[in-house]
Structures are given as C-alpha cells and as structure tokens.
C-alpha positions as CSV (number, residue, x, y, z in Angstrom):
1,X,122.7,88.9,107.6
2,X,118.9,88.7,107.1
3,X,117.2,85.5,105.0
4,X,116.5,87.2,101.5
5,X,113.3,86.8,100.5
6,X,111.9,84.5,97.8
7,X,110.4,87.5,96.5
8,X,111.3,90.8,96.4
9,X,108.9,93.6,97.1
10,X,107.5,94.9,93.5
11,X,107.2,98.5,93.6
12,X,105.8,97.8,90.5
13,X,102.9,95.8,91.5
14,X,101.7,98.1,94.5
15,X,98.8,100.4,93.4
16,X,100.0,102.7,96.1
17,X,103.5,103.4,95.2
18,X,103.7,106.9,93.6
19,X,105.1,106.1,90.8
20,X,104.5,108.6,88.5
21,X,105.4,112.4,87.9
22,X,102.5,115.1,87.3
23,X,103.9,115.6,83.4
24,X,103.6,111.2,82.7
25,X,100.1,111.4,85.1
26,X,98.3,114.0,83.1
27,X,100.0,112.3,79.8
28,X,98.5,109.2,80.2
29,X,95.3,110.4,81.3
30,X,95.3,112.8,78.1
31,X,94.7,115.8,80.6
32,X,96.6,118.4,82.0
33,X,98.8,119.0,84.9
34,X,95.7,121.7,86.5
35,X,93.5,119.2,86.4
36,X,94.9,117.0,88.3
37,X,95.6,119.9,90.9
38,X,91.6,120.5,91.0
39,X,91.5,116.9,92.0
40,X,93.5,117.5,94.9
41,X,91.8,120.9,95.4
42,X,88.9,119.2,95.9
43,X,90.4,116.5,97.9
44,X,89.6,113.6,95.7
45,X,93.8,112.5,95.3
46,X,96.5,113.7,97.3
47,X,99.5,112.9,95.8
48,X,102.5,112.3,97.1
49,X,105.8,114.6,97.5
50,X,109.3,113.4,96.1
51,X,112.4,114.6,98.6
52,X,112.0,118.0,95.8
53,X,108.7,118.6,96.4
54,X,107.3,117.0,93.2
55,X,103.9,115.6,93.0
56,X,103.5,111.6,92.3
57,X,100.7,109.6,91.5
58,X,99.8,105.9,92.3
59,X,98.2,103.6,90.0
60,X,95.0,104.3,92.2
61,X,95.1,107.4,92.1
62,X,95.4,107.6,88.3
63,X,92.5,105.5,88.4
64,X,90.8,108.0,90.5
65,X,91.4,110.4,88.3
66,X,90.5,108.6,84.7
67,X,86.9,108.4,86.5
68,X,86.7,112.1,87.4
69,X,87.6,112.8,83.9
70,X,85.0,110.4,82.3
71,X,82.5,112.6,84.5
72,X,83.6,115.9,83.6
73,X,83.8,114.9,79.5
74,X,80.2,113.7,80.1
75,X,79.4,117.0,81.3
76,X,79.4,116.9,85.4
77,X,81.3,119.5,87.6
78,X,84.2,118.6,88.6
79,X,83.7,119.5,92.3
80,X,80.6,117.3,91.7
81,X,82.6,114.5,89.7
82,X,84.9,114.3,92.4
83,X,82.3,113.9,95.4
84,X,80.6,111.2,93.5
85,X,84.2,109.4,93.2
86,X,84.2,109.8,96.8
87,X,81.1,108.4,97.4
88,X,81.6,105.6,95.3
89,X,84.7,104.4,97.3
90,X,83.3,104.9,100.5
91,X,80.2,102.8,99.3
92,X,82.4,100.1,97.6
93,X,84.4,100.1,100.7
94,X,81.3,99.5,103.0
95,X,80.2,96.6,101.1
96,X,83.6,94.5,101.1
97,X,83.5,95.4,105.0
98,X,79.3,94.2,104.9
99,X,80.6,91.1,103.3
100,X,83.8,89.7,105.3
101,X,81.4,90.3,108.1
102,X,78.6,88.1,106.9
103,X,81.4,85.6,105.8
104,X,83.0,85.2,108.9
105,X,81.4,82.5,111.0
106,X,79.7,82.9,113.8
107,X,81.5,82.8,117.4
108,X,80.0,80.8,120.5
C-alpha cells in the first residue's frame, strides 16, 4: 500500500477544478446561463463536461467571466469584452514569463 500523503489533494483549493454547474455559475455571477454560453461562443471559457454532458466552471473561469461582465455592464461588446479578456491574459502571461527570465541567473 502506497505512503498516504500528509496532505490530501484540495479539490477545493485548485482554480482549475470545475467545480461548479452552469445554474450556481451564472447565480453567482448574477447573470444568466446564455451568457455564459456567449463566453464560450466566443471562446473566452470552455468549460468543462460532467460524465452527462453538463457544463462546469472553475474558479478561473468564473473569474473570467465576472471580468467580461464588468465590460459588458460598462457598455462594451461582448465579442469585444471577451477579446480584451484574452488579451489581458496573454499579456499578463508574457510578463511572469519576461520576469522568471530576467530572474534566473545567468549561465557560464
């Protein structure tokens, strides 16, 4: 028998674990379910499937979303909302990969 771990992995504390249903996503985000299928229409989330074919969302992709919607509310498309999402992470993405390359040190 396998050494347990001291820890158990935390479903709970992975941002990636789809966690929740379409109903509880667009609940808490105080939208509805067809907006979060625009989202994935315009390829900003793609959720996940359960073993029945029901969408699930992560914590990031809720987060995703919460941002789309501040930009819609404020008056953007929401193809246009979601491309700037997009855009966002790729350029937030590019800096931590800028930095841990500047941090590293230098090889002889």
């Amino acid at each position: 028998m396998p050494p347990r771990s001291t820890r158990p992995v935390d479903k709970l504390d992975d941002d990636d674990y789809p966690a929740y249903t379409m109903g509880r996503a667009a609940e808490m985000l105080g939208t509805t379910p067809a907006f979060l299928r625009a989202l994935g229409e315009h390829r900003l989330i793609t959720p996940l499937r359960s073993e029945g074919g029901h969408r699930r969302y992560s914590r990031y992709q809720l987060r995703l979303a919460a941002r789309a919607r501040e930009l819609v509310d404020a008056g953007t498309q929401i193809e246009a909302a979601c491309r700037i999402i997009i855009l966002e992470d790729q350029l937030e993405e590019a800096q931590r990969i800028n930095e841990e390359l500047h941090t590293r040190e230098p090889t002889s």
